[in-house]
Backbone atoms as SQL, in Angstrom:
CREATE TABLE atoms (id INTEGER PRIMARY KEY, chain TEXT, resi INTEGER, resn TEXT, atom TEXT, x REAL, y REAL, z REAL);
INSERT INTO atoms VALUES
  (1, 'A', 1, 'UNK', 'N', -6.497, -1.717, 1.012),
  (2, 'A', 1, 'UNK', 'CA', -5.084, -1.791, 1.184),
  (3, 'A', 1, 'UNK', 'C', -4.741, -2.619, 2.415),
  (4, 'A', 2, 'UNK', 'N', -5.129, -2.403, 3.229),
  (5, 'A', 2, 'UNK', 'CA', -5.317, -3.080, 4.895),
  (6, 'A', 2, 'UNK', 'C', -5.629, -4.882, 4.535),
  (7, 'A', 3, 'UNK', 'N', -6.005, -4.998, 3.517),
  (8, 'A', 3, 'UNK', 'CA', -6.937, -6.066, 3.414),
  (9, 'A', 3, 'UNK', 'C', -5.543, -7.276, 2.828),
  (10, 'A', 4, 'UNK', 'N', -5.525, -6.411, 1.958),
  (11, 'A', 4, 'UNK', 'CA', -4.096, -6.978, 0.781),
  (12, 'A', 4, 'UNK', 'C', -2.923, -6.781, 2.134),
  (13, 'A', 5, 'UNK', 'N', -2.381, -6.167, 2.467),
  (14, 'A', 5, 'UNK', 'CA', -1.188, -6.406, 3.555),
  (15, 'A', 5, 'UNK', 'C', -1.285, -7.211, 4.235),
  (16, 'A', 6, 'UNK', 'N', -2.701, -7.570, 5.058),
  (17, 'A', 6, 'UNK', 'CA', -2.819, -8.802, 5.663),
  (18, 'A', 6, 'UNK', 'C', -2.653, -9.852, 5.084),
  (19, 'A', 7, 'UNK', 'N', -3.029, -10.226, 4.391),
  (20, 'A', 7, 'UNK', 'CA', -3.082, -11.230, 3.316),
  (21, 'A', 7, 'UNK', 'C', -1.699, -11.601, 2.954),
  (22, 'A', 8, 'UNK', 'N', -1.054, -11.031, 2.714),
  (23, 'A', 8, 'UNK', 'CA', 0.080, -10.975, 2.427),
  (24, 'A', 8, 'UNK', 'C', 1.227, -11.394, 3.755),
  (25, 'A', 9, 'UNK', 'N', 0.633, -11.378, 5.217),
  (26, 'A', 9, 'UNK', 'CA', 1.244, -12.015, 6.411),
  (27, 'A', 9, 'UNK', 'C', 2.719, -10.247, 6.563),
  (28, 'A', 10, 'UNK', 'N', 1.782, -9.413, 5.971),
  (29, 'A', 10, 'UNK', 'CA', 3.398, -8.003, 6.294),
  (30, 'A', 10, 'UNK', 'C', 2.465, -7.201, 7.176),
  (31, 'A', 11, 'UNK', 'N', 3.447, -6.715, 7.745),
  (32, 'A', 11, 'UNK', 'CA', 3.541, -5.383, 8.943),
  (33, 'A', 11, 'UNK', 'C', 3.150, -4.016, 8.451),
  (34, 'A', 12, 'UNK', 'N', 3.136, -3.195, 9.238),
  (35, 'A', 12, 'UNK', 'CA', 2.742, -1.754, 7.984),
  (36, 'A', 12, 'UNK', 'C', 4.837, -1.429, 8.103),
  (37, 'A', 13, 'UNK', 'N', 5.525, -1.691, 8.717),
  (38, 'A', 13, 'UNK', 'CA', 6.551, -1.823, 9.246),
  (39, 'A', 13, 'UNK', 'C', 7.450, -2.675, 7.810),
  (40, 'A', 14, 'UNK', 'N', 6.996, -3.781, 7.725),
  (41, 'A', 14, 'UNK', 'CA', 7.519, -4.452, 6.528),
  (42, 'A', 14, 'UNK', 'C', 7.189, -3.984, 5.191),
  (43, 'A', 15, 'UNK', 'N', 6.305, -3.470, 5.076),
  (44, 'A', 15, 'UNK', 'CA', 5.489, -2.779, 3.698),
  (45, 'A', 15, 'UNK', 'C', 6.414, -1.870, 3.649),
  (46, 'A', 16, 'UNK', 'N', 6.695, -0.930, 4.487),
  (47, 'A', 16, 'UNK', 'CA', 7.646, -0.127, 4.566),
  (48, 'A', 16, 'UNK', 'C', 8.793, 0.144, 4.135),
  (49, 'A', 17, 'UNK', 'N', 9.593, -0.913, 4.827),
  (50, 'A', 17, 'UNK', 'CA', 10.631, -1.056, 4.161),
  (51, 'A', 17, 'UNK', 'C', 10.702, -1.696, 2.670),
  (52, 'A', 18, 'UNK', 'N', 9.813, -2.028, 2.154),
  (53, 'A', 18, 'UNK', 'CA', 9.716, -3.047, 0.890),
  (54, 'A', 18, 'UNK', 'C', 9.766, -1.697, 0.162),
  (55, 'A', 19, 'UNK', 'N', 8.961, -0.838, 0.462),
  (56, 'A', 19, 'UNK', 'CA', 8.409, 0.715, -0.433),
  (57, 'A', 19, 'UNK', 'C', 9.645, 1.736, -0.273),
  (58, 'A', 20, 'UNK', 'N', 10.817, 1.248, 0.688),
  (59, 'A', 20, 'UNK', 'CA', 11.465, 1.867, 1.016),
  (60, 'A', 20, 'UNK', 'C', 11.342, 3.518, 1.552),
  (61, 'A', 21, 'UNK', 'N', 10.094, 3.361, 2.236),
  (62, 'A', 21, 'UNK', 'CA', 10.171, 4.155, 3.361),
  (63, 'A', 21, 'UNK', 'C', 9.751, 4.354, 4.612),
  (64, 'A', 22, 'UNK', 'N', 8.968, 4.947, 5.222),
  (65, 'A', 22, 'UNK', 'CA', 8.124, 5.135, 6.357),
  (66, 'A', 22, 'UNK', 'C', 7.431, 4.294, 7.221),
  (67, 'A', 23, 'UNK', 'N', 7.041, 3.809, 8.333),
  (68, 'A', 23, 'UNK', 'CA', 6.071, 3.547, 8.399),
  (69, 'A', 23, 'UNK', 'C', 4.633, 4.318, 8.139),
  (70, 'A', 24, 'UNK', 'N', 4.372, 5.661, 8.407),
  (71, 'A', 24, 'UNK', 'CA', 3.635, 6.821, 8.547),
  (72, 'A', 24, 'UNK', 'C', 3.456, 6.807, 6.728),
  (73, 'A', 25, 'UNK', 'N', 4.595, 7.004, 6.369),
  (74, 'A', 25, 'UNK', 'CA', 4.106, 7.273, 4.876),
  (75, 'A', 25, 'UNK', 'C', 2.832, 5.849, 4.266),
  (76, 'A', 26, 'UNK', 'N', 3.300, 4.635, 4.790),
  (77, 'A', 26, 'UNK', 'CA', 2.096, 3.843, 4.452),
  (78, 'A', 26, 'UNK', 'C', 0.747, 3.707, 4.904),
  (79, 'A', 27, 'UNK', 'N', 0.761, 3.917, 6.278),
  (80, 'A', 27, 'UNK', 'CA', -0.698, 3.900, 6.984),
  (81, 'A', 27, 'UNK', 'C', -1.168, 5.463, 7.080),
  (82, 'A', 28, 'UNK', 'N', -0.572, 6.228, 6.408),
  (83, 'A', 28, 'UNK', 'CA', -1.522, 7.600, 5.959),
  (84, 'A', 28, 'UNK', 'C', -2.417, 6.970, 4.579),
  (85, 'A', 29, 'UNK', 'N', -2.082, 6.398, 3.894),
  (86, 'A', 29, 'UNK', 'CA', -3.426, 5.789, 2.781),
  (87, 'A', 29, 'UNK', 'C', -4.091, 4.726, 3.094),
  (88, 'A', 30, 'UNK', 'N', -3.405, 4.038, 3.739),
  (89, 'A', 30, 'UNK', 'CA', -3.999, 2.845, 4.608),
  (90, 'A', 30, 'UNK', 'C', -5.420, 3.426, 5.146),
  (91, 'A', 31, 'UNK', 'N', -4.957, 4.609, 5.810),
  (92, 'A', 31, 'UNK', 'CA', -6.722, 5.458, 6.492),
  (93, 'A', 31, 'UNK', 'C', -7.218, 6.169, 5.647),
  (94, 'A', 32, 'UNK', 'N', -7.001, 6.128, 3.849),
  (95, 'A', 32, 'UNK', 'CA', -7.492, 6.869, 3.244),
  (96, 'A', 32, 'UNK', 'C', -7.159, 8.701, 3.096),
  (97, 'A', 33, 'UNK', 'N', -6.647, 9.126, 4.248),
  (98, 'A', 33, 'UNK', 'CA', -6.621, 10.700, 4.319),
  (99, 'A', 33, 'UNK', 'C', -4.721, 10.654, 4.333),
  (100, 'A', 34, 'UNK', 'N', -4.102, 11.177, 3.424),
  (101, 'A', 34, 'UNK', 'CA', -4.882, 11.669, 2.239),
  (102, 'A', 34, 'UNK', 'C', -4.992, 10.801, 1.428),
  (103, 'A', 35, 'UNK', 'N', -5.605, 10.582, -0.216),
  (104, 'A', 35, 'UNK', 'CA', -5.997, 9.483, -1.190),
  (105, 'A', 35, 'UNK', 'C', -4.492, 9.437, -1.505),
  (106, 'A', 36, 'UNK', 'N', -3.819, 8.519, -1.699),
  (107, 'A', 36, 'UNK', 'CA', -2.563, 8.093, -2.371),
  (108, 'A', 36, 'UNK', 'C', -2.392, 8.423, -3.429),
  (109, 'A', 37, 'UNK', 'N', -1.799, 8.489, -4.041),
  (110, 'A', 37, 'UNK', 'CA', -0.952, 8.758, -5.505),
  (111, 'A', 37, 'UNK', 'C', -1.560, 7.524, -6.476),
  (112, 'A', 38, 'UNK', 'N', -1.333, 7.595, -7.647),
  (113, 'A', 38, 'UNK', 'CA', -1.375, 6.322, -8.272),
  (114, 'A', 38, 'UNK', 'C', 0.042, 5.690, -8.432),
  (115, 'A', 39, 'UNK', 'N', 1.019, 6.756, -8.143),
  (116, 'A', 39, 'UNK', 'CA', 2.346, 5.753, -8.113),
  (117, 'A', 39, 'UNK', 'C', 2.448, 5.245, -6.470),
  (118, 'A', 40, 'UNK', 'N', 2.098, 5.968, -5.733),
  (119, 'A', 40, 'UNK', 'CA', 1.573, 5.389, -4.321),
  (120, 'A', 40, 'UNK', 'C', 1.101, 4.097, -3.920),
  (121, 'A', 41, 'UNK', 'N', -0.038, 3.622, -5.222),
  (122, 'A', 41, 'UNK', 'CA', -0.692, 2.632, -5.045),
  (123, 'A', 41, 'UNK', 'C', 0.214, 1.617, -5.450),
  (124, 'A', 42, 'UNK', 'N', 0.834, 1.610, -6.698),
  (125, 'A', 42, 'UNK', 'CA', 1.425, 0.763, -7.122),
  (126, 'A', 42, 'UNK', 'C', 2.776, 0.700, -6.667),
  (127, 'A', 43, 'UNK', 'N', 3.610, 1.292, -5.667),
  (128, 'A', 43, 'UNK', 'CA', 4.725, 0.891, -4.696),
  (129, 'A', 43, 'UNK', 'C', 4.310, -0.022, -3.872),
  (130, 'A', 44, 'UNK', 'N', 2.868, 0.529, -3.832),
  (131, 'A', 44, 'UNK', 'CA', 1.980, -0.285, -2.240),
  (132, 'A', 44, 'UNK', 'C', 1.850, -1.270, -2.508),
  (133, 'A', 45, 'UNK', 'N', 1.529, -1.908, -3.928),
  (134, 'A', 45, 'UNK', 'CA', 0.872, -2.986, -5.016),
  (135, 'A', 45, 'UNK', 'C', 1.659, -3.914, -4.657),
  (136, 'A', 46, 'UNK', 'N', 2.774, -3.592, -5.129),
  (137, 'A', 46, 'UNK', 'CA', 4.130, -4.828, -5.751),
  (138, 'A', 46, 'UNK', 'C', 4.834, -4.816, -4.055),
  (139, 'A', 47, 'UNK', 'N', 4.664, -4.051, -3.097),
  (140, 'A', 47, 'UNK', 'CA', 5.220, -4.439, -1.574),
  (141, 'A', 47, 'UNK', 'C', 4.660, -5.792, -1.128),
  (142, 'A', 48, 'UNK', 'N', 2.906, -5.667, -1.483),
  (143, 'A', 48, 'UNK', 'CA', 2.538, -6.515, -0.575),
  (144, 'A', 48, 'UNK', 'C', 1.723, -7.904, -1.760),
  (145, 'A', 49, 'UNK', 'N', 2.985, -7.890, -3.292),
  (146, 'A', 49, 'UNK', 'CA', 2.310, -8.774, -4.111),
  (147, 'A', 49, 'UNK', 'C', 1.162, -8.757, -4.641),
  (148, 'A', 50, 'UNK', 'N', 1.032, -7.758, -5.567),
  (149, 'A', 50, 'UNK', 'CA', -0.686, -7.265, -5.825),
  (150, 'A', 50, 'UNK', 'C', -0.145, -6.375, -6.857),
  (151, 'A', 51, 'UNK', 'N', -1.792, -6.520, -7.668),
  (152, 'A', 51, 'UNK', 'CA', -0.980, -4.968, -8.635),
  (153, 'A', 51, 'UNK', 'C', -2.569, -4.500, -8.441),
  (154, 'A', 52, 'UNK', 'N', -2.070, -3.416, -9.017),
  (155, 'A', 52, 'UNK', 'CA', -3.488, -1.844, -8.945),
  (156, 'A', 52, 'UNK', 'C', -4.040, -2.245, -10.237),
  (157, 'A', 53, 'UNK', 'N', -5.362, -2.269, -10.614),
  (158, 'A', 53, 'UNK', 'CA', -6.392, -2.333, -11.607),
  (159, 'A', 53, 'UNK', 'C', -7.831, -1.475, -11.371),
  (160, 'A', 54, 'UNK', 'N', -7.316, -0.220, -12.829),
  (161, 'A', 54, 'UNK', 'CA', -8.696, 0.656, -11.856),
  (162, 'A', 54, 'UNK', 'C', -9.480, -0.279, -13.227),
  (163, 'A', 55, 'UNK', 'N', -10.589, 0.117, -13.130),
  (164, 'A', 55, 'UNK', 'CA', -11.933, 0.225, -13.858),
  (165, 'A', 55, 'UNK', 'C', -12.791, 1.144, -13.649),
  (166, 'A', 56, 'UNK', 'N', -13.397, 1.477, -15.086),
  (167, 'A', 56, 'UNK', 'CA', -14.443, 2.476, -14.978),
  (168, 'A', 56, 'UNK', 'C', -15.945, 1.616, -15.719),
  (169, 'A', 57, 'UNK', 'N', -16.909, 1.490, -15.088),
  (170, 'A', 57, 'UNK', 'CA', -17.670, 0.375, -15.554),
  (171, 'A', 57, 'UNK', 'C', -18.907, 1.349, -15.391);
C-alpha cells in the first residue's frame, strides 16, 4: 500500500481526503495492524489510482 501511494506522488494526508477520511484511518493498514477490509482496500485502490486483484494460485 505504502508502495502504490508513493508512486502515485500522495500524502497519507491526500489519500485521505480522496477516501474521505482520516489520516489515522489510512496508515492503520498502511502498518498492516489491523488487516483492512476488502472495501478498505479498494477505497485505498481508486485514492491512489490502482485497483485490488487478489489471486489464489
Amino acid at each position: 500500500m505504502i508502495e502504490a501511494r508513493k508512486k502515485a506522488h500522495l500524502t497519507l494526508d491526500e489519500v485521505a481526503r480522496r477516501m474521505g477520511t482520516t489520516q489515522l484511518v489510512v496508515a492503520s493498514p498502511e502498518s498492516g495492524h489491523p488487516l483492512p477490509s476488502l472495501r478498505s482496500l479498494k477505497r485505498y485502490a481508486e485514492a491512489v489510482n490502482r485497483k485490488v486483484e487478489i489471486r489464489v494460485v
